[in-house]
C-alpha positions in Angstrom: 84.7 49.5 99.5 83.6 47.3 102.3 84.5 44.0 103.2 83.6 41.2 105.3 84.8 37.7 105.3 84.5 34.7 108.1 85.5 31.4 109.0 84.6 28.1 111.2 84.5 24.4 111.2 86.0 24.4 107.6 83.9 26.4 105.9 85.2 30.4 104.4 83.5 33.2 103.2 84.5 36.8 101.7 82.0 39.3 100.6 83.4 42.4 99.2 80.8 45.5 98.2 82.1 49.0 96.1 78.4 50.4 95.7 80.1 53.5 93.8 81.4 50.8 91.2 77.9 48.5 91.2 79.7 45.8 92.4 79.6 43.1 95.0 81.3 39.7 95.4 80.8 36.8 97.6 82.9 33.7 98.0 81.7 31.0 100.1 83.9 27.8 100.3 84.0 24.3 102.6 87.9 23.4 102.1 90.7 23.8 103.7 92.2 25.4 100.9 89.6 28.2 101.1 91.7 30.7 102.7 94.1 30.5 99.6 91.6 31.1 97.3 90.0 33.9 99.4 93.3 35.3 99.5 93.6 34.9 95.8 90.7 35.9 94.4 89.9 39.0 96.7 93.0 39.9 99.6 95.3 40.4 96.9 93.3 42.8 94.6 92.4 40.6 91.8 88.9 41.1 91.6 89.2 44.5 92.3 91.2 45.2 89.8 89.4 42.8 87.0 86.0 44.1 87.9 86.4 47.4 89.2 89.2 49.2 87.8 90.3 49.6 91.3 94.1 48.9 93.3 95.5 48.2 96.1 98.5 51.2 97.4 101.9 49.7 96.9 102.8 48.0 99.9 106.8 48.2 100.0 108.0 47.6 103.3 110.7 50.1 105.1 112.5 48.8 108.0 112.0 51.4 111.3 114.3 51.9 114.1 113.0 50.5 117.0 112.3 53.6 118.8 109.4 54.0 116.1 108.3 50.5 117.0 108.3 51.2 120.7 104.6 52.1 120.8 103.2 49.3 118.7 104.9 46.6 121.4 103.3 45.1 124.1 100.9 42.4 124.9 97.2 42.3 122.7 94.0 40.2 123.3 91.9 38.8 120.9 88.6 36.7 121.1 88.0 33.8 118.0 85.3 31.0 118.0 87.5 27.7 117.4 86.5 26.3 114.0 85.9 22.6 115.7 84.3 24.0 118.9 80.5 24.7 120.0 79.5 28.3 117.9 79.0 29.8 121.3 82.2 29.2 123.1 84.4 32.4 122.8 87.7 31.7 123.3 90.2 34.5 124.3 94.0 34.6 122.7 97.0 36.6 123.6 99.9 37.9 121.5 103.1 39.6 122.4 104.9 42.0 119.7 107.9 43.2 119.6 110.8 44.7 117.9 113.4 42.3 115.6 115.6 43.9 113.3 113.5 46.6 111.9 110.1 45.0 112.1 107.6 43.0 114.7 107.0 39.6 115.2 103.7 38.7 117.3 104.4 35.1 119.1 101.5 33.2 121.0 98.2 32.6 119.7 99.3 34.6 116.3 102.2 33.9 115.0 103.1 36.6 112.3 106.0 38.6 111.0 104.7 42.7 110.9 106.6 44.7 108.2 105.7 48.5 108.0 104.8 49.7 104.3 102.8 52.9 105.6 102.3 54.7 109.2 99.9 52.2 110.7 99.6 49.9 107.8 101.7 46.6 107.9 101.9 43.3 105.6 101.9 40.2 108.3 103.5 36.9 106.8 102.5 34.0 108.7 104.6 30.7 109.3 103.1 29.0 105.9 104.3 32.4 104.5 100.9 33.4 103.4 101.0 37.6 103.1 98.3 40.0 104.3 97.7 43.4 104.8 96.7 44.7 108.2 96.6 47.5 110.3 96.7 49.4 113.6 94.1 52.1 115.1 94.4 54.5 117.6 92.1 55.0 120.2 90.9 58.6 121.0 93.7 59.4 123.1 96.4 58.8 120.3 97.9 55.9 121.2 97.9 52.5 119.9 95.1 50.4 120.7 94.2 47.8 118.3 96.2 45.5 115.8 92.9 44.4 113.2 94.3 41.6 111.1 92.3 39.5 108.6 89.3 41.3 110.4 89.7 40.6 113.8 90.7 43.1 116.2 93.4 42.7 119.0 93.5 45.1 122.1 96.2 46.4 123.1 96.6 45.7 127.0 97.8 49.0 129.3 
């Protein structure tokens, strides 16, 4: 399956593709409750599952001691275009995570609660208490490098 999905000045989009299953989706909305349907219709699985016999893996989130959550702490940077800004100003945004009571919380530009279901693989609950899934990588030395949520990647810093 592949996935791609966007936002700015209002306006929402999703496009999902599963060329083994002939199928492909687009979503394109101009309201500010476009996210919620996004989130609806394709995030949670819906379509997926209605069109392509496909599902998400249970996500049922563990709580880890926080010498498993050591590596995933620290300081990331991300880079968004503001959705009221010019299209070509990149603005950059910093996060902090760290370890609370078996789980992360990211405070600064994104503000999310990070609850481990899978190694690397983490639902995010943000202040309006909308879930997601998301995800770290690893660079090619093995250690943590990026946090991608809702699409956008965050580097790790040092």
């Amino acid at each position: 399956m592949f996935q791609h999905g966007g936002s700015w000045g209002g306006q929402n989009s999703d496009f999902y593709f599963v060329p083994d299953r002939q199928f492909a989706m687009t979503v394109l909305t101009n309201s500010i409750s476009g996210p919620k349907l996004l989130a609806e219709l394709g995030r949670s699985g819906w379509a997926l599952g209605k069109f392509c016999g496909l599902s998400n893996p249970p996500a049922d989130p563990k709580p880890r001691p926080a010498a498993q959550l050591k590596e995933y702490e620290g300081h990331y940077k991300g880079w968004v275009i503001p959705p009221n800004g010019p299209p070509d100003k990149i603005v950059e945004q910093h996060a902090e995570l760290k370890a609370v009571g078996g789980d992360l919380r990211a405070t600064g530009d994104l503000e999310i609660s990070l609850a481990f279901y899978r190694d690397e693989y983490v639902l995010t609950t943000d202040p309006d208490g909308q879930l997601n899934r998301s995800d770290f990588l690893r660079g090619p030395g093995g250690k943590v490098a990026w946090l991608r949520d809702g699409g956008r990647l965050w580097a790790k810093q040092g």
